[in-house]
N, C-alpha and C positions, 0 to 999 in steps of 0.2 A: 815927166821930170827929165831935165836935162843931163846930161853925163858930166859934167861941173858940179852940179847939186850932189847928185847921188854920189859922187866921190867923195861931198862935204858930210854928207850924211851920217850921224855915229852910223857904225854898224853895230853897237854891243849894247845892250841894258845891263848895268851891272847892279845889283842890289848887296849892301852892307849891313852885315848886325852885328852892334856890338857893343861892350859896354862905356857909362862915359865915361871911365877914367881910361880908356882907349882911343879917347878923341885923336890925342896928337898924332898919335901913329895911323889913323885911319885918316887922316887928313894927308900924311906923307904918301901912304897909299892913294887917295883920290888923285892926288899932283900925279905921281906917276901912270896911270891908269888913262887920264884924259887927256895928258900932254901932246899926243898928235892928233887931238879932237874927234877921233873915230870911236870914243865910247863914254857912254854917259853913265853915270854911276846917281844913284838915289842910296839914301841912307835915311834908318828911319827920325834923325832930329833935321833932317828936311822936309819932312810932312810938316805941312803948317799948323799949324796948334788951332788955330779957330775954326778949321776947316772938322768936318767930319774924318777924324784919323784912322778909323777902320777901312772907310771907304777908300780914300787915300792910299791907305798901306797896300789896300787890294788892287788895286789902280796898281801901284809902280810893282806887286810881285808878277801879275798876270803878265805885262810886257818884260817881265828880267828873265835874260838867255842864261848869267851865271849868281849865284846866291852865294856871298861868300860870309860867314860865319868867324868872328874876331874872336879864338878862344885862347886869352892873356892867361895868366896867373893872377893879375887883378880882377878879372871877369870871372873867374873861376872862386876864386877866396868869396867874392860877391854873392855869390850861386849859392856856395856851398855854407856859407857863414861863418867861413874857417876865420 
């Protein structure tokens, strides 16, 4: 691999969960996160739905270096059935 490439290379696997009425803020999140192309971020409504999604899921946790966990008051009220 060339030292061009490898500069290009994400360095980060970032993995997001969180609920959907979280989207927008976890999409302002993703913008900031991959803005200077050195980290790749997977969330789980980018598994593709026809694909085997276990498999999938286990796929993008095995390579994720950070796990980060979207806990709203709308995710939460969700959960809790508040």
């Amino acid at each position: 691999m060339s030292a061009t490439a490898a500069r290009l290379k994400p360095a980060l696997n970032v993995f997001i969960s969180h609920a959907r009425e979280d989207q927008s803020l976890v999409e302002r999140i993703v913008r900031g996160l991959t803005f200077g192309g050195r980290v790749r971020v997977h969330t789980d409504r980018m598994l593709a739905v026809a694909a085997d999604w276990r498999s999938e899921l286990r796929r993008a946790l095995e390579t994720t270096h950070v796990f980060i966990v979207i806990g709203s008051m709308i995710s939460l009220a969700y959960y809790l059935k508040v």
